[in-house]
C-alpha atoms as a printed R data frame, in Angstrom:
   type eleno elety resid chain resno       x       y       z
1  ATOM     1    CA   UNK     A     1  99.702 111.855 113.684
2  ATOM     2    CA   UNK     A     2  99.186 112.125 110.247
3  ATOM     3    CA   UNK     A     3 100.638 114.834 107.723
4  ATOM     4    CA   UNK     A     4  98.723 114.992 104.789
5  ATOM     5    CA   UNK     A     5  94.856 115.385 104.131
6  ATOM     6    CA   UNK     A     6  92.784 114.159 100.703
7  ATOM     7    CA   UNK     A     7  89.008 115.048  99.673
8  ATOM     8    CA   UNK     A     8  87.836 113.017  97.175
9  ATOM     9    CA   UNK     A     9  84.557 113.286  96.002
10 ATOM    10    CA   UNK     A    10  82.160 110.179  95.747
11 ATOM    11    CA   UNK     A    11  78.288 109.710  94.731
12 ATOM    12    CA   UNK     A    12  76.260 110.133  98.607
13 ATOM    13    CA   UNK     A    13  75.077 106.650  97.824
14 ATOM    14    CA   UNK     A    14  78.200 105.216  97.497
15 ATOM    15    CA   UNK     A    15  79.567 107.218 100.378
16 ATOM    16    CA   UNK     A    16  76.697 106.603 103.120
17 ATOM    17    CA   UNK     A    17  76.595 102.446 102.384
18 ATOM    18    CA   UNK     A    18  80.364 102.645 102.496
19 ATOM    19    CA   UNK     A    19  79.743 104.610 106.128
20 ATOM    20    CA   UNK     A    20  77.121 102.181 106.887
21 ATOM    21    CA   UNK     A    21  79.545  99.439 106.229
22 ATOM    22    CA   UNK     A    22  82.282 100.337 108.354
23 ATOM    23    CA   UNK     A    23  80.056 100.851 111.142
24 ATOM    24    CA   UNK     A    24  78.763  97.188 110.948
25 ATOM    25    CA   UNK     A    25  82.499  96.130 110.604
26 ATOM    26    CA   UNK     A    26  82.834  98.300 113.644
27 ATOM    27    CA   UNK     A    27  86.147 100.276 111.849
28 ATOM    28    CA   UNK     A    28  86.805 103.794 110.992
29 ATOM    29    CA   UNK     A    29  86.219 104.595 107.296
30 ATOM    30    CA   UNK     A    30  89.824 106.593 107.318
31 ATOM    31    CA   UNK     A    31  91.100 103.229 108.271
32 ATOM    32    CA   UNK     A    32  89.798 101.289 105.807
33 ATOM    33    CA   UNK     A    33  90.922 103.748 102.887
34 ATOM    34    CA   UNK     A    34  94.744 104.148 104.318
35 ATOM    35    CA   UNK     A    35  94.936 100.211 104.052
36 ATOM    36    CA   UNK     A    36  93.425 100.380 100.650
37 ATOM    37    CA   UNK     A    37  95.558 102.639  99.626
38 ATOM    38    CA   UNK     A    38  98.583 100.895 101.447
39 ATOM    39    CA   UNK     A    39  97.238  97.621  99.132
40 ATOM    40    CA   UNK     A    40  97.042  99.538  96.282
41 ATOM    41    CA   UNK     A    41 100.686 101.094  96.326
42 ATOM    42    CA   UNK     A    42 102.237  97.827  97.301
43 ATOM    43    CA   UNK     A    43 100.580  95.715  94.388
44 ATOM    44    CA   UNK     A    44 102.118  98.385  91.984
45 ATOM    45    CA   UNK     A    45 104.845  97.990  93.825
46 ATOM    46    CA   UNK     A    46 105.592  94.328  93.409
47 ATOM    47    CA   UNK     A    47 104.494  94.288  90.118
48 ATOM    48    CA   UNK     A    48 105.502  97.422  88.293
49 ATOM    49    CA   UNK     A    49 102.128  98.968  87.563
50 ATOM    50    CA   UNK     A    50  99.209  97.812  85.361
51 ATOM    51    CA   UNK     A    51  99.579  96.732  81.925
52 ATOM    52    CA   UNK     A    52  97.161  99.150  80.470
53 ATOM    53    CA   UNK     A    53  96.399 102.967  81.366
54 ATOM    54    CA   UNK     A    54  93.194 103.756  82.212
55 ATOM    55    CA   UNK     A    55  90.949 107.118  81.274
56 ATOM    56    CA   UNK     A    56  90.750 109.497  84.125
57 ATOM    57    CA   UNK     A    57  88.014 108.768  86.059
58 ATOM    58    CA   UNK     A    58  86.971 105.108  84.727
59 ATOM    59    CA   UNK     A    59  86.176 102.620  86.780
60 ATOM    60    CA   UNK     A    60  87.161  98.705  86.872
């Protein structure tokens, strides 16, 4: 069971084609975004963390 909620808040464009997605991939969205976010902490991980900060809120 898991411990620990988050709400993030998206665009509903972004949010219903990555729904729409998932579905066709036949996966839960939750799933997809823990091993994102699994990725994520791991590459910072092995490498230390980016090289440059980024703004609050930009994206790549």
């Amino acid at each position: 069971m898991k411990d620990a909620g988050m709400r993030i808040r998206v665009e509903q464009e972004l949010r219903d084609a990555f729904i729409a997605a998932c579905q066709k991939l036949d996966v839960p969205a939750a799933q997809v975004l823990r091993e994102h976010m699994k990725a994520v902490v791991s590459k910072v991980d092995e490498t230390g963390g980016p090289t440059q900060k980024r703004k609050h809120g930009a994206t790549r």
